[in-house]
N, C-alpha and C positions, 0 to 999 in steps of 0.2 A: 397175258396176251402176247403173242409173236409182234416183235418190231416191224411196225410199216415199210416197206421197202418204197424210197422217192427218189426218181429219175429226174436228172439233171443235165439239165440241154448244155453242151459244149460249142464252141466255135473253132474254126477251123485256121491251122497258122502254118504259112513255114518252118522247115526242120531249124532255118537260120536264126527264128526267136529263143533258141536255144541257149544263142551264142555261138562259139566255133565249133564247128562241126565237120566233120569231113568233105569234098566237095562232092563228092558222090551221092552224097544223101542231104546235100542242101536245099534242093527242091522237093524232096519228100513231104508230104504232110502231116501235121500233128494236129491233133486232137483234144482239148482240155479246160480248164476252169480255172477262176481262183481257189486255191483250198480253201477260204472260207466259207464257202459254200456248203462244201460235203461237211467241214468240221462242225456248222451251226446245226448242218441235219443228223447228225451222229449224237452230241450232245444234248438234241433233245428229245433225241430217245427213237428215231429215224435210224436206218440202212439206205444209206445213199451209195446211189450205183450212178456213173459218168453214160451219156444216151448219144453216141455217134452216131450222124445222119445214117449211115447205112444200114443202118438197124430198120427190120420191119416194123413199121408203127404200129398197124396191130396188134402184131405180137409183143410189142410195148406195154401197151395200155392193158391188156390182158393180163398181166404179169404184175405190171406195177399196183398200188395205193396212192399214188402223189405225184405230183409233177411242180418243180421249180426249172422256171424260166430264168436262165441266168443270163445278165448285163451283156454288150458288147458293142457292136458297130450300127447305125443305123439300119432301119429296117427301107429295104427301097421304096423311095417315093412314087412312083408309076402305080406301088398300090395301094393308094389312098389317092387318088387322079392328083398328084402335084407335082414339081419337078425338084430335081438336085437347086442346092443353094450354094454360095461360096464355101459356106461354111462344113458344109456334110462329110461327113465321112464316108472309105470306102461301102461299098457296100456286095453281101454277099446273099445273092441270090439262091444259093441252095440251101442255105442257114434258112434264109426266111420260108422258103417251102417243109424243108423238114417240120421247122417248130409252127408253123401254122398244122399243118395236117395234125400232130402233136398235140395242138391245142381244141383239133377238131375231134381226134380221138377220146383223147380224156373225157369231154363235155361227154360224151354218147354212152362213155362208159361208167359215167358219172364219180369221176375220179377230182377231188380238189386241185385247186390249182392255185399255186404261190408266183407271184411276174413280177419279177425285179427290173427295175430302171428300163434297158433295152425292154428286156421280157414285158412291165406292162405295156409298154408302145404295142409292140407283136402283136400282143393280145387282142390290144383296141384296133386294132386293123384286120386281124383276122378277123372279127364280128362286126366289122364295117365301118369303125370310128375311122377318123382324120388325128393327122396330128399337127402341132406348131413345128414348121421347119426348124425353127432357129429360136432359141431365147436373148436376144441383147439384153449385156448386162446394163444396160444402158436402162431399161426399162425397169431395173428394179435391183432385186438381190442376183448375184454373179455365181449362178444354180451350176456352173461348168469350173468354178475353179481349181483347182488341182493341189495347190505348194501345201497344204497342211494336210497331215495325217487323215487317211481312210477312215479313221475311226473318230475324229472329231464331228460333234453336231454344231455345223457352222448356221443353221435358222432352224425357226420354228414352223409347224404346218398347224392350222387348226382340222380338227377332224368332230366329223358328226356324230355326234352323242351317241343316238342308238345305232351305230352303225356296226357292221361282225368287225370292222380295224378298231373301233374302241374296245369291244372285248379282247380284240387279237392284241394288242398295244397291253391294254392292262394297269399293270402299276405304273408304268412310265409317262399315262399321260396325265396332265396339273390337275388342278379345280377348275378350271376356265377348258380342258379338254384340248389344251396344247401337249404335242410332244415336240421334240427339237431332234433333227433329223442331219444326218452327212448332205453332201451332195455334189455327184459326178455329171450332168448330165447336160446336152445343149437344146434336148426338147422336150417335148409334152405331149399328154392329151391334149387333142383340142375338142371334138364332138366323141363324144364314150359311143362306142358300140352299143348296139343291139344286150339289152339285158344285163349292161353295165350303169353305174350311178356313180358320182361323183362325192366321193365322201371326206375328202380331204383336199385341201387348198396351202400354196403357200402364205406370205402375207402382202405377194404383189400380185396374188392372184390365182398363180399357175396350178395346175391342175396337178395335184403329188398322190392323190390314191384313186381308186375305183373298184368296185367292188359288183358282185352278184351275188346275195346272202343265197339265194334259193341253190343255187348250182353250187354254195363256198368256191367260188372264185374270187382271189383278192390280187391286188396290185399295186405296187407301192412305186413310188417314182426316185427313191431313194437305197441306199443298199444295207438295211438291217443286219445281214450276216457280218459287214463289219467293223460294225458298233461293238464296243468293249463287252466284254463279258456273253454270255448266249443273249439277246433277244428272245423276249416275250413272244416277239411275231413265228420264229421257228416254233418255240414251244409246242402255241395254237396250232398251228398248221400241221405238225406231226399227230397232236391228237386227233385230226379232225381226218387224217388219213388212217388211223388205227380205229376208228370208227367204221371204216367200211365204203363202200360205193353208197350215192343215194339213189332214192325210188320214188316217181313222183307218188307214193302210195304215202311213205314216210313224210315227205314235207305237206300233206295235207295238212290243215288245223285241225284239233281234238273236236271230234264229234262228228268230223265232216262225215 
């Protein structure tokens, strides 16, 4: 069977994150990801292609198998009716248009959908969730620390048994149905969207996955791609785009 071809949402930087650069093209803009992103979708067995706003959506989804939502900067508060906090980060208003219409595209086309860290926020707000402005680490585990390794699993989330992240997870999670997860991030779910569920939790609470089995849309509030070795969760997710689009014909129950 031909490799799925999975589009991966970028964000948008000055030529200056480059480093030096000439001054004539310091306000230029760049385009891009961390490579762990495309390497986890190569590896398991994915054709990952980089998805610049300017690109017709469309003609995106039309084209594409998959869609990974990749990390970044706060999604703006005004849409989810709440305001900037101290803490927030910039925020970019055309990112978050693109990858919502992005994520309205897919659903229509019935293309899976992978939402990492930033990307599940996006998600739960494009379908009408809320999120937590802020985590203090006061309140519990310090879900925003940074000084250890990207690839370190500094806590554990529990996740629901029968849920599509415990098949997506796999071998990684215990007997008790914990896995131990990285973690970059200053916020959360707070109310899941529309035809999202709550299927995993950290252990002060916070909200770390959601999911829609019907539509395979999943959303992790951590960043799988880069955990040591490939993850399980790319695995899943590339098979579940070489599988095809669904049809609510297919997701009926046998017999219906």
């Amino acid at each position: 069977m031909p490799r799925p071809l999975i589009g991966i949402s970028t964000r948008r930087l000055p030529a200056t994150a480059l480093g030096a650069v000439p001054p004539g093209v310091a306000d230029a803009p760049i385009e891009g990801v961390f490579s762990d992103y495309a390497e986890s979708v190569a590896a398991a067995g994915g054709i990952p292609v980089l998805l610049p706003r300017s690109a017709d959506v469309g003609a995106l989804v039309d084209r594409l198998d998959g869609i990974v939502l990749a990390g970044g900067e706060d999604v703006e508060p005004h849409r989810y009716g709440a305001a900037p906090v101290p803490q927030s980060t910039v925020h970019d208003a055309g990112r978050d248009e693109f990858e919502m219409a992005l994520v309205r595209g897919a659903i229509d086309q019935g293309l899976p959908i992978l939402a990492i860290c930033r990307g599940v926020q996006l998600l739960n707000v494009t379908l009408g969730g809320t999120l937590v402005p802020h985590l203090d680490p006061g309140d519990g585990i310090d879900h925003a620390m940074t000084e250890l390794h990207r690839s370190v699993r500094r806590h554990v989330v529990a996740v629901a048994p029968e849920s599509m992240l415990a098949e997506a997870v796999g071998s990684d999670l215990d007997d008790g149905c914990v896995v131990a997860v990285n973690s970059y991030h200053h916020q959360a779910v707070d109310e899941p969207g529309a035809g999202l569920a709550i299927v995993a939790r950290a252990e002060d609470g916070t909200v770390e996955a959601v999911e829609d089995d019907q539509r395979r849309i999943l959303g992790v509030q951590w960043h799988p791609e880069m955990h040591s070795g490939l993850d399980p969760v790319f695995t899943w997710f590339v098979e579940q785009a070489r599988s095809g689009p669904y049809s609510p014909r297919r997701l009926m129950p046998s017999g219906a």
